[in-house]
C-alpha positions in Angstrom: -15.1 -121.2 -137.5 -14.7 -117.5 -137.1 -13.2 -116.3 -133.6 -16.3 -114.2 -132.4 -15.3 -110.5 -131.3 -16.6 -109.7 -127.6 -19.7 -107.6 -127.6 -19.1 -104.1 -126.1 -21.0 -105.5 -122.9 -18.9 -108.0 -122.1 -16.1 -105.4 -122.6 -17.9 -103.6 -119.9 -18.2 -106.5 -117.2 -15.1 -107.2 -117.9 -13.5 -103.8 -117.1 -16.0 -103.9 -114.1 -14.7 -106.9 -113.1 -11.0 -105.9 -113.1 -11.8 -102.3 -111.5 -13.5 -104.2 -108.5 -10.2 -106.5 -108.1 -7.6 -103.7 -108.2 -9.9 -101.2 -106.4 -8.9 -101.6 -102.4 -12.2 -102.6 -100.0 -10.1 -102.2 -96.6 -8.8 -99.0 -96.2 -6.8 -98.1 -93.7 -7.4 -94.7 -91.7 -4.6 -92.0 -91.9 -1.8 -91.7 -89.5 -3.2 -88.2 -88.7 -6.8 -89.6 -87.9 -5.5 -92.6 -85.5 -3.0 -89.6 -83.7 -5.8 -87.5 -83.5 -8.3 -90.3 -82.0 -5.5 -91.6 -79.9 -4.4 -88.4 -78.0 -7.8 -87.2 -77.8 -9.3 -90.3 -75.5 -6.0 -89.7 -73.8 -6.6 -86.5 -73.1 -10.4 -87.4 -71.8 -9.1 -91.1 -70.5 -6.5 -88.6 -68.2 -9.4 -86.3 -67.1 -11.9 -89.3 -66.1 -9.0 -90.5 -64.5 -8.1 -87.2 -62.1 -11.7 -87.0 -62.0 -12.0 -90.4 -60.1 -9.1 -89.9 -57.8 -10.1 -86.3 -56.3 -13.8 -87.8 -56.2 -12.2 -90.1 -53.5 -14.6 -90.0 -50.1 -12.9 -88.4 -47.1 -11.9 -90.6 -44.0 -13.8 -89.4 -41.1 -11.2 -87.9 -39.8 -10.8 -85.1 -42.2 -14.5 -83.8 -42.2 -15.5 -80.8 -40.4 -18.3 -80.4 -38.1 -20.9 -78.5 -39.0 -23.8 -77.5 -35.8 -27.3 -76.5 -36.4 -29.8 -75.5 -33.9 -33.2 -76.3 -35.4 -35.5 -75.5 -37.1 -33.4 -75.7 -40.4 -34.5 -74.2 -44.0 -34.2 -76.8 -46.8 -34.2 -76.4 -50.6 -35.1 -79.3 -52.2 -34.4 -78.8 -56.3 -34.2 -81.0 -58.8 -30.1 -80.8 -60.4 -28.6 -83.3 -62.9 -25.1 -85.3 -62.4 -23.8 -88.5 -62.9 -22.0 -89.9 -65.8 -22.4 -91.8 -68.5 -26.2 -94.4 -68.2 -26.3 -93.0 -64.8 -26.3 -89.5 -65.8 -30.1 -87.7 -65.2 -32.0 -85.5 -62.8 -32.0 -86.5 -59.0 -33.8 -84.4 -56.4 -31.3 -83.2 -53.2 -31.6 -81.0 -50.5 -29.7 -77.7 -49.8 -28.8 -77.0 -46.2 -27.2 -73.9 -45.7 -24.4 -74.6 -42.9 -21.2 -73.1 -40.8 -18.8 -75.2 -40.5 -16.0 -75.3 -37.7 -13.7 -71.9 -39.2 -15.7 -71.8 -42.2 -17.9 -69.4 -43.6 -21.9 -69.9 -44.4 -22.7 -72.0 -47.3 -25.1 -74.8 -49.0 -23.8 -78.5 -48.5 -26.0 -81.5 -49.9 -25.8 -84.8 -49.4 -24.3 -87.8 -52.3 -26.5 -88.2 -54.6 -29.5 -89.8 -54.4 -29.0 -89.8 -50.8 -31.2 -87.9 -48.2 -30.7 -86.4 -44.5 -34.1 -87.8 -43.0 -36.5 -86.3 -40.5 -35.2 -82.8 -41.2 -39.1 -81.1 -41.6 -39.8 -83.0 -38.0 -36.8 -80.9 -36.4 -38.1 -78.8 -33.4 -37.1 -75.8 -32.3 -34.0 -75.5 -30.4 -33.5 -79.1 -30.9 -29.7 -79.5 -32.0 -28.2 -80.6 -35.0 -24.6 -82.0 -36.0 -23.4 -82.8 -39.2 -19.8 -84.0 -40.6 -19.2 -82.3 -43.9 -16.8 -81.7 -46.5 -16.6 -78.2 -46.7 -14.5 -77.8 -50.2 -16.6 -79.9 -51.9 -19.9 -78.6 -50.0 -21.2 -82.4 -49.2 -22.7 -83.8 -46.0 -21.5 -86.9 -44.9 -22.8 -87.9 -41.9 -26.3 -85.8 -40.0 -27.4 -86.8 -36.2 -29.7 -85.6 -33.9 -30.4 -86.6 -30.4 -29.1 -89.3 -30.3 -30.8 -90.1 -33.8 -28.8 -91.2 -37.1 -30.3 -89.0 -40.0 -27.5 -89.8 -42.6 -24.9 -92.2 -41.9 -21.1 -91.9 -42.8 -21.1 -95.7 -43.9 -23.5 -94.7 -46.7 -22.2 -91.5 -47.8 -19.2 -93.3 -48.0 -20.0 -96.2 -50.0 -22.1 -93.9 -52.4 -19.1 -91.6 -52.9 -16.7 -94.2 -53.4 -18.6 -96.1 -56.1 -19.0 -92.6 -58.3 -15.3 -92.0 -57.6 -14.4 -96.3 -58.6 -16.5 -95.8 -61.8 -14.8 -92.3 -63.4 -11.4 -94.0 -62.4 -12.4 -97.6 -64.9 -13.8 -95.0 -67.4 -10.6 -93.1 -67.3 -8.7 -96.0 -67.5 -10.3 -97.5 -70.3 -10.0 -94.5 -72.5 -6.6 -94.7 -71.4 -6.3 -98.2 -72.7 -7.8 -97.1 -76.2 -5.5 -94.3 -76.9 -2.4 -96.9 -75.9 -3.8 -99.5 -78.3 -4.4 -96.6 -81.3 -1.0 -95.3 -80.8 0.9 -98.7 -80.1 -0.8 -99.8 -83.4 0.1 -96.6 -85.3 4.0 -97.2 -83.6 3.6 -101.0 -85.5 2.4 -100.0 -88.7 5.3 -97.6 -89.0 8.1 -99.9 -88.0 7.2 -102.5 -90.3 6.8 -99.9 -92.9 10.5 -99.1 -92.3 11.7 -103.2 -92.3 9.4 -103.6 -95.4 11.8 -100.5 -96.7 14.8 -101.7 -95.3 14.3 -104.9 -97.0 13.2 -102.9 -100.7 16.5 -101.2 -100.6 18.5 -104.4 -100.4 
């Protein structure tokens, strides 16, 4: 019998099939990419990080007092804040305020939080509040005798926003170590696999 010649299809799949096997599927990103990646969520990871740390309530101690004789004009706009799912619009208030050796300016409680009873202030009835005066928040707002915004709460509000920008920080951190540990790897087996060649 005659040896039959391949058809110029089966030449084809053939080549096909070869290209497919020498052809690479998993390529690898660039050095330059995973630097870039890695120092970038470690430049964000650091911010986050800061971010959380200086977001840090104040003990009680540190706040400045803050009195109001009532009635007191309130602004109530809508302003966004927040990061990451818990990032939207929230409505505050806007009391403007002198605190102890401070100038007059507009302080607002945490978010989502609320000084209550303000629009049922009389006149001549006093206010005190405990604020913050760099950052311009109220912590704590009483008035005879009456808790309108507690310390405990403003507190517990504060910390949480501070505790989550620190774990986001931290975890950006954490990715930028694993890109550039894993970069670090790759090259030093690079240079064993080389070391080895040249033997």
């Amino acid at each position: 019998m005659r040896p039959t010649n391949p058809s110029s299809k089966q030449l084809q799949s053939a080549s096909k099939a070869e290209t497919r096997k020498s052809t690479p599927t998993d390529r690898k990103p660039s050095d330059a990419w995973i630097v870039t990646v890695g120092l970038g969520a470690a430049g964000f990871g650091l911010f986050m990080a800061l971010a959380g740390w200086f977001a840090w309530p104040l003990p009680r101690d540190r706040l400045t007092v803050a009195e109001h004789v009532g009635p007191i004009s309130i602004e109530t706009p809508i302003v966004s804040g927040g990061i990451g799912r818990n990032r939207g619009g929230y409505r505050t208030q806007l009391l403007p305020l002198v605190a102890s050796g401070r100038m007059l300016r507009t302080y607002a409680p945490p978010r989502n939080l609320w000084v209550d009873g303000l629009e049922d202030i009389r006149w001549g009835q006093p206010l005190r509040f405990l604020v913050d005066p760099d950052a311009g928040l109220v912590y704590e707002a009483t008035s005879a005798g009456k808790t309108l915004l507690s310390y405990d709460r403003s507190f517990a509000n504060l910390s949480e926003s501070a505790r989550n920008r620190s774990l986001i920080g931290l975890g950006f951190l954490a990715f930028a170590a694993w890109q550039l540990g894993t970069l670090l790897y790759r090259r030093r087996q690079d240079r064993s696999a080389s070391g080895m060649s040249e033997r």
